[in-house]
N, C-alpha and C positions, 0 to 999 in steps of 0.2 A: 566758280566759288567766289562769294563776295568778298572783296577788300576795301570795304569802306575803313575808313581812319574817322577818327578823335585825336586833336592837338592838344595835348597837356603844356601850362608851362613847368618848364623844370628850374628854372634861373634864367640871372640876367650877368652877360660879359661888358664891363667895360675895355674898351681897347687904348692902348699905353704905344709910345715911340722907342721908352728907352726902359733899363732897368731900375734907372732911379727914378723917374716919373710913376712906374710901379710901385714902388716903395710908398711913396706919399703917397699913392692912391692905397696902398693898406691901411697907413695911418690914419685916411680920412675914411673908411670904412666902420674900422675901428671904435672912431668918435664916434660914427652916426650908430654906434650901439649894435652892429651886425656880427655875426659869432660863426656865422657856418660861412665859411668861404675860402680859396683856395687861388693857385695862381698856374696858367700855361704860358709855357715859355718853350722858344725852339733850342734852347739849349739849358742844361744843369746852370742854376747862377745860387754863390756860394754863401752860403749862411742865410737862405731863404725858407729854410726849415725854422730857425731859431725867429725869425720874423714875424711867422706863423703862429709861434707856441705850438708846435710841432711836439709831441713826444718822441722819443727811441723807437725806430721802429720795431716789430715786434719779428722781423724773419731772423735775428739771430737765435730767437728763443728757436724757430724750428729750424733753423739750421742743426743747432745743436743737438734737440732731440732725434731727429732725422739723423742723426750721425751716429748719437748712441745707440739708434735701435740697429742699425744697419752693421756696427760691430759685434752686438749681440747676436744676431740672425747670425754672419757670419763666423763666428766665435764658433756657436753652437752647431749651426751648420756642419763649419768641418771636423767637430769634436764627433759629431754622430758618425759621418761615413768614415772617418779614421781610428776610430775609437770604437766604435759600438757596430755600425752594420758591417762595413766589412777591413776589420784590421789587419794592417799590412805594416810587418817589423823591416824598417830601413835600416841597415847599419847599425841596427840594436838602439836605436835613439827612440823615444816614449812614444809608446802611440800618440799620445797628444802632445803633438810640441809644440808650443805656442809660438816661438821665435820661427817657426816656418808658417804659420800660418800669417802671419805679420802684412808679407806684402795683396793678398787677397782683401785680408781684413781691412787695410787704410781706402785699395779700389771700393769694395764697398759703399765703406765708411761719406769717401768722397762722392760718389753716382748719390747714395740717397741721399746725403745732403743738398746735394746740386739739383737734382731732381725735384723736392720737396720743399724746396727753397723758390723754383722757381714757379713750379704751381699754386703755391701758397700765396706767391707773389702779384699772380695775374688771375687768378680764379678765384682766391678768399680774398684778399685783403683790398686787391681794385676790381675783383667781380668783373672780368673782363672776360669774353666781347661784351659788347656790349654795342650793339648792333644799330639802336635805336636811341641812342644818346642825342642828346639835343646839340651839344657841340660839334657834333661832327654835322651838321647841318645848318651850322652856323654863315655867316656872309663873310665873318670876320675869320675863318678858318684856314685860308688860305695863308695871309699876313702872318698869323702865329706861327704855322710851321716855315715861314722864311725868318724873319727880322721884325716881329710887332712880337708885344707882350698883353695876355690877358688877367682881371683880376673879377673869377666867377663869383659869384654871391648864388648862394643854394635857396631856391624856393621856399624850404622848408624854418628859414630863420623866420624868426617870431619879425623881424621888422622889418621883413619882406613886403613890399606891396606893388605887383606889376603896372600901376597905374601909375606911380609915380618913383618909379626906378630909374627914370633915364633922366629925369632932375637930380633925385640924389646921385647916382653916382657921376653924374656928369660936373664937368670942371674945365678950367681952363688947357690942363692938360692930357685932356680925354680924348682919342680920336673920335670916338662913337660909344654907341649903346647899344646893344640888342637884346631883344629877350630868347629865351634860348627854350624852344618848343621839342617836346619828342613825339613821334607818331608812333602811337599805338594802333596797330592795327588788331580789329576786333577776330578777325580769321587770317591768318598768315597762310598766304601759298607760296613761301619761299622754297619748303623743300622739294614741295612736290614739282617748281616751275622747270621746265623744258632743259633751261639753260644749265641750271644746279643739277639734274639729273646729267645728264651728257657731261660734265666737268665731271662726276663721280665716277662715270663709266672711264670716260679717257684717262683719271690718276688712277684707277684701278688696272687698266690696261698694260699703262706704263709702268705698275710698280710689281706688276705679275711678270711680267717680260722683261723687265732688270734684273729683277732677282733670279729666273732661270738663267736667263745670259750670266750675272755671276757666279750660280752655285756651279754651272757648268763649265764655265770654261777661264774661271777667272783664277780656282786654283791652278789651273796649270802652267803662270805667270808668273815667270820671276821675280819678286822673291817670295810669293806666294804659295810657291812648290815646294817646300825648304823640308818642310816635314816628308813629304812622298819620296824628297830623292837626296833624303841624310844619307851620311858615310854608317851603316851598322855593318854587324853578324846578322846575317839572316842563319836561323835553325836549317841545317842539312845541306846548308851549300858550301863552297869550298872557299875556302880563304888561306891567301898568300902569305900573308901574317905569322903562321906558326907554322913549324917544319915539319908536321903531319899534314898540311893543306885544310886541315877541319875547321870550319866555323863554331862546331858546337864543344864547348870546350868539357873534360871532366873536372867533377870537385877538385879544390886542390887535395894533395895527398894529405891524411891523419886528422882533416877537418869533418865536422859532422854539420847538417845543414840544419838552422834551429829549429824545433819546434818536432824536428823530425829524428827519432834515435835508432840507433840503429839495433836490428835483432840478433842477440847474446847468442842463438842456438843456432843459427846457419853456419856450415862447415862448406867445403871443399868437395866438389863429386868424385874429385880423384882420391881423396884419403879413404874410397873402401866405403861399404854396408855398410860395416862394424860401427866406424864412426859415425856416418849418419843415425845409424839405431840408436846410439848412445846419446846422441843430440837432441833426437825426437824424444829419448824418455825424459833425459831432464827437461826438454819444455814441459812434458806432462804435468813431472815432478815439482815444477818452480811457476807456471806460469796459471793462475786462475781469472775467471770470467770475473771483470771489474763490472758488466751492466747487469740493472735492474732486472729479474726475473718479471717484466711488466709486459700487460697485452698489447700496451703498443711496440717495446721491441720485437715483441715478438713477429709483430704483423710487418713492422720494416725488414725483418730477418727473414720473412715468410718474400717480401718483394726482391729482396739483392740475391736467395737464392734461385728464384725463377729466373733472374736477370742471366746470373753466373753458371750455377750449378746445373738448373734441369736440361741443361742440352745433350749433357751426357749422363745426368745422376735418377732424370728423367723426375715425375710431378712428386713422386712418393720417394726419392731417395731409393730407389730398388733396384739400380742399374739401369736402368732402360729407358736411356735418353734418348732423343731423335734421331742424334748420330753416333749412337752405341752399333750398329751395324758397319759405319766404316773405319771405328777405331777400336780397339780391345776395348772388350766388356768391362767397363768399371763395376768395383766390388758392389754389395748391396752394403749401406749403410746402419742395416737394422740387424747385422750380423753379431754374434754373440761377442766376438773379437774388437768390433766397433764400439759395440753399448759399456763394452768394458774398458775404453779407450775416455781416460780424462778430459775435459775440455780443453785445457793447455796440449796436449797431443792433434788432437785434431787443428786445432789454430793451427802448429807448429806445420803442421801438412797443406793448409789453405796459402797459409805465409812464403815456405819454401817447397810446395809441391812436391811429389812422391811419385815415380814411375814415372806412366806416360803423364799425368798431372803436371801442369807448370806452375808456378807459383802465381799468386791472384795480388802480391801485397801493392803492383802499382795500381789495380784496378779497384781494390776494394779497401776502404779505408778500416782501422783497425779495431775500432768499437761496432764497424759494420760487419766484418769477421765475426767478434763475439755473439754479436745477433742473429747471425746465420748459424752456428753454435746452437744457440739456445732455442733457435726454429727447428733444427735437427734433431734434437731433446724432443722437443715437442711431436716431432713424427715418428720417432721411436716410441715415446712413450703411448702411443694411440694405439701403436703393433702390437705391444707387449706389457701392456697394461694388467699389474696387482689387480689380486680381488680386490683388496679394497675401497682400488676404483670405481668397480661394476657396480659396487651398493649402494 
């Protein structure tokens, strides 16, 4: 691949001993009428911006907006997963509490400031790398990053003239002149050359093989382990804590858990038939189907009772489930006793189950009950379908 180069110049460096010799060499820039120019120095020297005619620089401006979008994001952020996709009542405090969300929102806040501050900083505003800069191929480059000071003059000022730039800016306080050339190379084989390729492979090597080494073996390092081997309850194991030994504790007594109420018609197996009967009629009697008579309940009611029901109530509701042969034959549901059974009765049997039936209400939630209801409707009424269906 060819690498032939083309030298552009891009400016001329004069080189200085000290900072005040600097100084005057602005001054006399200045006078000779030159406007684009700039100063390197191996160290910050104070109020060299204002010497300059310098403006404000402009990364507060993106600090700042980098800050308010980054609260925003975050704001909304955890208003969505806490509020809207999936809410969770703490201690009854608002799904959206903002004083919790606080110390998220300031991390945020701070990473895209910092972030966006600092890209803006080296990629927009000094366009860096910058690879091919003429100062960094300068003779005079050494000196500035120890103890000399430079004061560039850019090419592009109207009173530029590389013919006679090292008269004007030379002086009695000048070490030197240079002009400050960039090599354009017309075909760059920098990515593709031997050496750049093998440094990619080997930070890729190394940064694949740190990161296993930590994702594996670095949690298990103190204090790194803290979350795997906290003091909890674990569910179903035994704890010395309470004088049953149980880890899993029950509700406290007379509290009800939110969101969840408890069923008015469930009695006692020991108070007798009688009471049960009594209990299932007034579910019949008090409790009605709150869902939409719609085909898509219908078709979710049609999915949770093949999930639940057909194992014993079999595809048609007709008793003849798979494993109706090793358990009593459950009733048919299309019986004349059944079709004459309100929807609130049947819930109440789904809910607190009937004979060998057990209750389904931890399995099946309670508007999914009703759906299976009105699926149930549905396969009845197909059995036993009015004329004035068939017309």
């Amino acid at each position: 691949m060819s690498d032939t180069r083309t030298r552009e110049v891009v400016g001329a460096i004069a080189l200085y001993k000290s900072p005040d010799e600097l100084l005057g060499g602005i001054d006399n820039a200045r006078e000779l009428g030159f406007t684009r120019f700039d100063v390197v120095s191996p160290y910050p020297i104070h109020g060299i911006d204002d010497v300059l005619g310098r403006r404000p620089s402009k990364l507060g401006y993106v600090a700042l907006a980098a800050g308010l979008i980054g609260v925003a994001l975050a704001k909304t952020t955890q208003w969505w997963m806490s509020a809207v996709d999936f809410p969770l009542n703490v201690g009854g405090k608002p799904l959206f509490s903002w004083p919790a969300f606080i110390p998220v929102t300031f991390e945020i806040m701070v990473l895209s400031a910092a972030v966006a501050t600092v890209v803006a900083m080296l990629a927009v505003l000094n366009r860096l790398p910058q690879y091919s800069s003429g100062l960094l191929a300068s003779k005079f480059m050494r000196g500035l990053t120890c103890d000399k000071f430079g004061l560039v003059v850019d090419a592009g000022d109207p009173k530029f003239d590389p013919n006679t730039v090292h008269t004007t800016l030379g002086g009695a306080n000048v070490l030197g002149v240079d002009l400050l050339y960039r090599e354009r190379p017309r075909m760059s084989s920098v990515v593709l050359a031997p050496r750049f390729l093998v440094l990619l492979l080997v930070v890729a090597v190394v940064s694949v093989g740190t990161a296993r080494f930590l994702w594996k073996y670095a949690g298990e390092i103190p204090p790194m382990d803290f979350m795997k081997r906290q003091e909890k309850l674990n569910p179903q194991l035994t704890c010395a804590v309470f004088p049953d030994g149980l880890g899993m504790r029950p509700p406290v007594q007379g509290t009800v858990a939110r969101g969840f109420l408890p069923y008015p018609f469930k009695v006692d197996t020991a108070l007798g038939s009688a009471a049960l009967t009594a209990a299932a009629e007034q579910a019949g009697a008090n409790l009605v189907n709150p869902i939409p008579f719609t085909t898509e309940n219908i078709e979710r009611g049609r999915r949770e009772f093949d999930i639940f029901c057909r194992p014993c109530h079999g595809p048609r509701a007709e008793g003849d489930g798979t494993i109706s042969a090793a358990f009593p034959r459950p009733p048919s549901l299309h019986s004349a006793k059944v079709r004459g059974w309100p929807d609130g009765r049947i819930y109440h049997v789904i809910t607190v189950g009937q004979n060998a039936m057990p209750s389904y209400s931890a399995q099946i939630s309670r508007d999914d009950r009703w759906r299976i209801i009105q699926y149930v409707r549905a396969l009845q009424r197909s059995r036993n379908a009015p004329e004035r269906d068939l017309r």
